[in-house]
C-alpha positions in Angstrom: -53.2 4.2 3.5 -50.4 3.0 5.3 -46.5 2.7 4.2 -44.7 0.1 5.2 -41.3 1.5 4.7 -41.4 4.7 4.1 -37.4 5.0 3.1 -38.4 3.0 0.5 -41.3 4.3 -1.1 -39.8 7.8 -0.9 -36.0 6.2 -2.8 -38.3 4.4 -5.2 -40.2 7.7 -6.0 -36.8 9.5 -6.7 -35.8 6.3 -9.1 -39.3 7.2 -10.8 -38.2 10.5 -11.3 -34.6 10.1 -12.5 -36.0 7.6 -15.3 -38.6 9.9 -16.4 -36.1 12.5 -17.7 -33.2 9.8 -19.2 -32.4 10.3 -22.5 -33.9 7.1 -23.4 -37.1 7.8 -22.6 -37.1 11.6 -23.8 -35.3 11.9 -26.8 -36.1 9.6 -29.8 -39.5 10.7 -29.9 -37.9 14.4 -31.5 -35.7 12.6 -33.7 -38.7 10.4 -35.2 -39.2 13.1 -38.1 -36.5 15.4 -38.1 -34.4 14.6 -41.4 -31.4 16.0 -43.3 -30.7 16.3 -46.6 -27.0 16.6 -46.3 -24.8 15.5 -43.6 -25.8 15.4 -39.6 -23.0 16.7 -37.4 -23.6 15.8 -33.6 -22.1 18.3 -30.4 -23.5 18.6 -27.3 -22.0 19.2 -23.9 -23.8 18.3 -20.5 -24.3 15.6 -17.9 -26.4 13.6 -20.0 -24.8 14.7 -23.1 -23.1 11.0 -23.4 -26.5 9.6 -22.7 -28.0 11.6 -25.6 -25.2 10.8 -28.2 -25.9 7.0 -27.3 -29.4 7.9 -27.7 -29.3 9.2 -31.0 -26.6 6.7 -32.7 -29.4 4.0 -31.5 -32.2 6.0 -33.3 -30.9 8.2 -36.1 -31.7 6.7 -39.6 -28.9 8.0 -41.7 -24.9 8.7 -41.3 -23.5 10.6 -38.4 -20.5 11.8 -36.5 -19.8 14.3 -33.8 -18.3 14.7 -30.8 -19.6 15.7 -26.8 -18.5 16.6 -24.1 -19.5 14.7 -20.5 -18.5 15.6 -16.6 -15.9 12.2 -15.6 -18.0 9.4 -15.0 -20.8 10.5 -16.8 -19.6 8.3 -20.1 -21.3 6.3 -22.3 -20.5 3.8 -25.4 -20.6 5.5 -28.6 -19.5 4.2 -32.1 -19.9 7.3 -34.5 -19.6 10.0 -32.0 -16.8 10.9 -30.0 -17.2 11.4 -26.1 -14.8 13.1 -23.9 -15.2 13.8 -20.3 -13.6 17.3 -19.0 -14.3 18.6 -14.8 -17.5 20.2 -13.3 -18.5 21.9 -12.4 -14.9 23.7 -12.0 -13.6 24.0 -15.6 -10.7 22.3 -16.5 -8.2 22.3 -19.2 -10.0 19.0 -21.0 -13.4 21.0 -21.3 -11.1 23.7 -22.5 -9.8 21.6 -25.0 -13.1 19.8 -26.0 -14.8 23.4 -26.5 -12.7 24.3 -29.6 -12.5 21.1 -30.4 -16.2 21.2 -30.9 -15.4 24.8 -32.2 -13.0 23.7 -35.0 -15.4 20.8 -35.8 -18.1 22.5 -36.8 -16.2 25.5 -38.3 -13.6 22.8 -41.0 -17.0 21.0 -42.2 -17.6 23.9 -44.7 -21.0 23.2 -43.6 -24.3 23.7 -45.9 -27.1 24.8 -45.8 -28.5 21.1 -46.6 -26.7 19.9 -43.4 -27.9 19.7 -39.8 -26.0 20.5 -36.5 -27.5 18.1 -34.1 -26.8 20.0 -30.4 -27.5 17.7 -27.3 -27.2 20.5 -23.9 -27.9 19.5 -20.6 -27.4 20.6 -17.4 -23.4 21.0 -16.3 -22.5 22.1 -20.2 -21.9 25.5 -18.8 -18.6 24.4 -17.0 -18.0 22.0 -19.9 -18.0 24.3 -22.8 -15.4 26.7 -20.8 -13.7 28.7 -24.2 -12.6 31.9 -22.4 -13.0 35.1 -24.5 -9.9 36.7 -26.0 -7.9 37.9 -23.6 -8.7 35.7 -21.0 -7.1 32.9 -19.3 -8.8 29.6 -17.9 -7.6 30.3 -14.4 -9.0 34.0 -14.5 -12.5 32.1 -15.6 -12.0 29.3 -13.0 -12.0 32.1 -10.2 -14.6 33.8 -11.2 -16.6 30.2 -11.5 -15.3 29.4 -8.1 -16.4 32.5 -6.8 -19.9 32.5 -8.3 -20.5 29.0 -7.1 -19.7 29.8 -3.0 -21.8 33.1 -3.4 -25.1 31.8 -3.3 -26.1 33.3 -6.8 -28.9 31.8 -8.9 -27.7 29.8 -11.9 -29.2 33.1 -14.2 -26.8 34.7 -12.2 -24.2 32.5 -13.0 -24.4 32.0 -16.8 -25.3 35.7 -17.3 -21.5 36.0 -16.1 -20.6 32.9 -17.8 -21.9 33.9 -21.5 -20.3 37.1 -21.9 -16.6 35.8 -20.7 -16.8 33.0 -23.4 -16.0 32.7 -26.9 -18.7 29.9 -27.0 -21.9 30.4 -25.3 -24.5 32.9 -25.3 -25.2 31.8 -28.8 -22.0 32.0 -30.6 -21.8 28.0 -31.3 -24.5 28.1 -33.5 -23.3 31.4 -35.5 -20.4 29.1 -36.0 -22.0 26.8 -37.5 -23.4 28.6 -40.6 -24.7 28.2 -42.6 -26.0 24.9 -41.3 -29.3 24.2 -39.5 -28.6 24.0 -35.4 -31.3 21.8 -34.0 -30.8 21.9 -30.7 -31.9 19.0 -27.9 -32.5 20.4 -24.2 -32.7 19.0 -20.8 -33.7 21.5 -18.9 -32.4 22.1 -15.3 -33.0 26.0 -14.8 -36.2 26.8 -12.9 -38.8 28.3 -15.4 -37.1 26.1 -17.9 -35.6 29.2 -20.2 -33.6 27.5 -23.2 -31.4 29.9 -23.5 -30.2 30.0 -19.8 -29.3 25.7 -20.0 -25.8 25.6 -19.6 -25.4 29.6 -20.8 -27.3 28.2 -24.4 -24.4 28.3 -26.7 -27.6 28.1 -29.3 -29.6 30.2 -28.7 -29.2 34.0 -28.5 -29.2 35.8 -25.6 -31.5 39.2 -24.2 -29.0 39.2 -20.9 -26.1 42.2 -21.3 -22.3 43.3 -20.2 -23.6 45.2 -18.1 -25.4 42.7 -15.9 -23.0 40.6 -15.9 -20.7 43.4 -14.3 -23.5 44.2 -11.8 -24.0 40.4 -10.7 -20.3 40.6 -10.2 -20.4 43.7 -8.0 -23.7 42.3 -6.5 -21.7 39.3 -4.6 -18.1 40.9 -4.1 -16.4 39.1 -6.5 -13.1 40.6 -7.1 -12.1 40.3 -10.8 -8.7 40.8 -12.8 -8.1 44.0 -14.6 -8.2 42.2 -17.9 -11.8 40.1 -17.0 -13.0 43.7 -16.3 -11.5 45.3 -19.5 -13.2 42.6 -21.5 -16.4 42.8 -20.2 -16.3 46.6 -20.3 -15.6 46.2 -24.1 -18.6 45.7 -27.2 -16.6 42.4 -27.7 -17.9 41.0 -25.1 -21.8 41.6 -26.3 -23.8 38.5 -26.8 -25.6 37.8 -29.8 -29.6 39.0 -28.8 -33.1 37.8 -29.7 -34.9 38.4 -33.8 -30.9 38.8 -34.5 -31.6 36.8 -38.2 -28.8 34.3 -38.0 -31.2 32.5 -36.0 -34.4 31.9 -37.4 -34.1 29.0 -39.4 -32.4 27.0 -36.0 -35.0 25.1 -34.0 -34.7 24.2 -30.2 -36.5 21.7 -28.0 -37.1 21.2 -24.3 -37.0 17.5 -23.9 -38.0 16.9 -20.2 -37.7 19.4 -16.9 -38.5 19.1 -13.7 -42.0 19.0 -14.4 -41.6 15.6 -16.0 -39.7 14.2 -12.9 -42.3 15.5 -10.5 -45.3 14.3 -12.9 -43.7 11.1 -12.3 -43.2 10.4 -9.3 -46.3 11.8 -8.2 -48.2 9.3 -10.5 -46.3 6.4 -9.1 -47.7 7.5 -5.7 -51.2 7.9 -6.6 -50.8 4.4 -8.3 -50.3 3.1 -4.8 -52.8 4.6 -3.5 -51.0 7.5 -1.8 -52.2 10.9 -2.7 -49.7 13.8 -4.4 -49.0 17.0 -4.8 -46.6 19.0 -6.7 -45.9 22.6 -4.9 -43.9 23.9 -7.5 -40.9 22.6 -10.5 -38.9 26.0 -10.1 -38.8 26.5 -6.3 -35.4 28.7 -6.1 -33.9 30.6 -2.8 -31.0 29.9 0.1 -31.4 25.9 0.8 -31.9 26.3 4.5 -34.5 29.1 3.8 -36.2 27.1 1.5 -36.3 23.8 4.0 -37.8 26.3 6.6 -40.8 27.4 4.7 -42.2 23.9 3.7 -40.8 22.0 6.8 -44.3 24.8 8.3 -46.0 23.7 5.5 -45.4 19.5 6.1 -46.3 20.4 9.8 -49.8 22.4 8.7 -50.5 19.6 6.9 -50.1 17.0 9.3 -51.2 19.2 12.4 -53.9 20.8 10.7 -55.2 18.7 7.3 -54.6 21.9 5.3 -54.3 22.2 2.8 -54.0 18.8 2.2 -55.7 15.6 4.3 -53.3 13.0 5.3 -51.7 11.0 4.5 -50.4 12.5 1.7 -46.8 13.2 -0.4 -45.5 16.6 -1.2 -43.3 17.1 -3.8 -41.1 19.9 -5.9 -38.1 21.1 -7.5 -36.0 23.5 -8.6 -32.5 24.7 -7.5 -31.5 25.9 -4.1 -28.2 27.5 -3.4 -26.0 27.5 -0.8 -23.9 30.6 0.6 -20.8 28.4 1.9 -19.8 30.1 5.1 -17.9 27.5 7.1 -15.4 24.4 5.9 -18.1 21.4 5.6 -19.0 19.0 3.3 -22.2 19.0 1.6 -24.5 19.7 -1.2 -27.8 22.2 -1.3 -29.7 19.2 -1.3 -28.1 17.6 1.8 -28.4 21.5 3.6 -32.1 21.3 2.5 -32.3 18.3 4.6 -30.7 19.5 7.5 -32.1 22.4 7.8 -35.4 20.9 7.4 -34.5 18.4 10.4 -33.6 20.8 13.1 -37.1 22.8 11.6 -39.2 19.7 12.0 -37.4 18.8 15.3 -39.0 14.7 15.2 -42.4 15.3 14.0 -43.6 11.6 13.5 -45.6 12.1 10.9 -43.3 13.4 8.4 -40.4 11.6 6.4 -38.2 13.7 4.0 -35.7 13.0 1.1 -33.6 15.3 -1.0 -32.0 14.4 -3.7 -29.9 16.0 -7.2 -31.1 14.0 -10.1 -27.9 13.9 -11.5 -26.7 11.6 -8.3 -24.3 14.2 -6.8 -25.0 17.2 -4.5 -23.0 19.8 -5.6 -19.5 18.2 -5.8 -20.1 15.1 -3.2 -20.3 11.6 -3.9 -23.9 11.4 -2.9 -27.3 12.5 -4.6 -28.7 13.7 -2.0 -30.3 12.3 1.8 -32.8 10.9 3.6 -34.7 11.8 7.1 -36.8 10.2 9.2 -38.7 11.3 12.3 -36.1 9.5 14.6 -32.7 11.3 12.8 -32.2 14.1 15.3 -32.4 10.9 18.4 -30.5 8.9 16.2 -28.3 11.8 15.7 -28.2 13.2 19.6 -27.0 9.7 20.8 -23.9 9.9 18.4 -23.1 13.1 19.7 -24.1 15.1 16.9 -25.0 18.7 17.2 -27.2 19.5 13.9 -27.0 23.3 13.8 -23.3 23.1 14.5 -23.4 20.6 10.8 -25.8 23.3 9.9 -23.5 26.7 10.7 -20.4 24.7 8.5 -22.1 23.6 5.8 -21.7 20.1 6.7 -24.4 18.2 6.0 -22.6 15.6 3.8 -21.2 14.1 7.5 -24.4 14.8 9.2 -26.1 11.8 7.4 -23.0 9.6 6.5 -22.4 9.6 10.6 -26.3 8.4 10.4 -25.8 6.6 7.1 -29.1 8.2 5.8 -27.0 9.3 2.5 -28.8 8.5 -0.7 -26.0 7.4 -3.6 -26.3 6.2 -7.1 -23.8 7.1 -9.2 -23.9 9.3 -12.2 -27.7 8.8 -13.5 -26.4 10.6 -16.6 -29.6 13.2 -16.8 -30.2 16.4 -14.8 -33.5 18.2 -14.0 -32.1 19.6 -10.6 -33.6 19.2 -7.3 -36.1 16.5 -6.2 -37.4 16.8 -3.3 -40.3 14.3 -0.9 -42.4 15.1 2.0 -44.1 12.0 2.9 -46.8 13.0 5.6 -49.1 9.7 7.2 
């Protein structure tokens, strides 16, 4: 089979995806039978977590209210339930405030055990929900965020730290809510798709301890202040942990994952005609290690016809990270791609996009970027040295000087990394 425009089939592959895991489509076929016999209190807190309010006032069958919180932009039109929108992933003092609001809303309902805590979590909740722990300031937390965020550490890594310097996460928002039912709605974007990981699951209790938390910390330098390190060195800080009782009457639900977007897409290719293959929905390690090892797998295939005969589309997911060394712009996804370039080095068989589902590449206004088996010429007769882009984590200009960036806006979902080899 031949593709006419390869760009395009790989962008409309990515718009398969994203689609696949909207709210929309995910999410009112959970709330078809779940009923309550008292009142039905809404909170969430995530990229799509605006999406999934709107989703729920169009489909719930009885009163509600609530309130969620959403990165900026990510809004969406809600009568009955209040949306705010607070940074990301950088805490700021609106997610502060929106965290014990959501806090104070579910602790003043004298709640009952007739009445149901709807909890909508999505990816990006973590910085959202940002309630520091006693003791604690938002700028101590925001440093260590910061910090965590340039290391390179997995997102495990991250919310293990994250759950045991809040007052909210790790499972203490649905102890607060007792002694109401917490029926919680997930869209997963953690590799391996553990519910209790998603945004640092503020449902759902926690097996992770102090202790690793200190050791992550230790693990990648991170200098904390005397009272972060007091804290975490103190029983206080202990999260809530699996068969604790409070829990068993709650109920969680993984809505879509990255499975779901990779399904997808690779059943819109086979539709026309192109064959598909998922390598893996939890692929995890340094971007530009990661592009390495399946830029040798695109080129085995297309050299070799193995393991797959051409033409053919590889496809995965998962989340990449970045260890920022130089003063760039740019994304994991974007640093994928790069990386990926200079490791493919033209091959003209083989096309490439990578792309964040929830439109933006780390902090950047893009989702993500395309190649094409004439970037590094197109890219040589600007005067652009790709392992230079590479060495300051710059990818961002890399493909805006080439104008290969892929942007879309807030889709308002988040399954993390989507990524297209497109071998003919």
């Amino acid at each position: 089979m031949s593709i006419e425009n390869p760009r395009e089939f790989m962008l409309q592959l990515f718009h398969t995806a994203v689609e696949s895991v909207s709210a929309e489509n995910c999410l009112p076929s959970f709330l078809a039978d779940l009923k309550s016999e008292g009142r039905t209190i809404v909170i969430g807190a995530g990229k799509a977590a605006a999406a999934m309010a709107a989703t729920v006032e169009r489909h719930w069958q009885g009163e509600l209210s609530g309130l969620v919180v959403t990165p900026y932009g990510h809004g969406a039109t809600c009568e009955k339930i209040e949306v705010v929108e607070a940074a990301h992933p950088v805490p700021d003092g609106a997610g502060q405030q929106a965290a014990q609001r959501i806090l104070d809303l579910v602790q003043g309902q004298q709640l009952t055990e007739k009445d149901v805590v709807l909890c909508l979590i999505s990816g990006g909740g973590s910085a959202l929900l940002s309630l520091p722990a006693a003791g604690i300031t938002l700028e101590q937390k925001r440093a260590v965020n910061k910090a965590l965020l340039k290391s390179g550490a997995a997102i495990h890594e991250m919310n293990c730290v994250r759950k045991h310097l809040s007052r909210i996460k790790g499972g203490r928002l649905a102890l607060a809510c007792a002694p109401a039912r917490v029926v919680s709605f997930l869209i997963s974007d953690v590799p391996g798709d553990d519910p209790s990981v998603i945004a640092s699951g503020p449902t759902l209790p926690d097996s992770s301890t102090s202790a690793e938390a200190l050791a992550i910390l230790k693990k990648y330098n991170i200098a904390i202040d005397a009272e972060v390190l007091q804290y975490l060195e103190s029983a206080e800080s202990e999260t809530p942990k699996p068969h604790d009782p409070r829990f068993a009457e709650h109920e969680h639900h993984v809505i879509c994952n990255a499975a779901t977007a990779l399904e997808a897409a690779a059943a819109a290719s086979r539709a026309q005609g192109m064959p598909a293959y998922i390598l893996s929905d939890s692929i995890e390690g340094e971007a530009r290690d990661v592009a390495q090892v399946l830029a040798a797998i695109a080129r085995q295939v297309a050299d070799r016809e193995q393991p797959f005969s051409t033409p053919c589309v590889l496809l995965s997911g998962g989340e990449t990270t970045v260890t920022v060394r130089g003063s760039g712009r740019g994304g994991r996804n974007a640093e994928f791609l790069l990386s990926a370039a200079i490791a493919l080095n033209g091959h003209k068989k083989i096309f490439a996009l990578a792309c964040d589902t929830d439109g933006i590449d780390g902090s950047e206004t893009n989702a993500g970027a395309l190649y094409t088996p004439d970037s590094l010429a197109r890219a040589e007769a600007l005067g652009l040295k790709p392992k230079e882009f590479l060495n300051n984590n710059d990818a961002f200009r890399f493909f805006e000087a080439l104008g290969d960036l892929v942007v879309t806006q807030p889709t308002r979902t988040n399954v993390n990394d989507f990524r297209v080899l497109l071998i003919l």
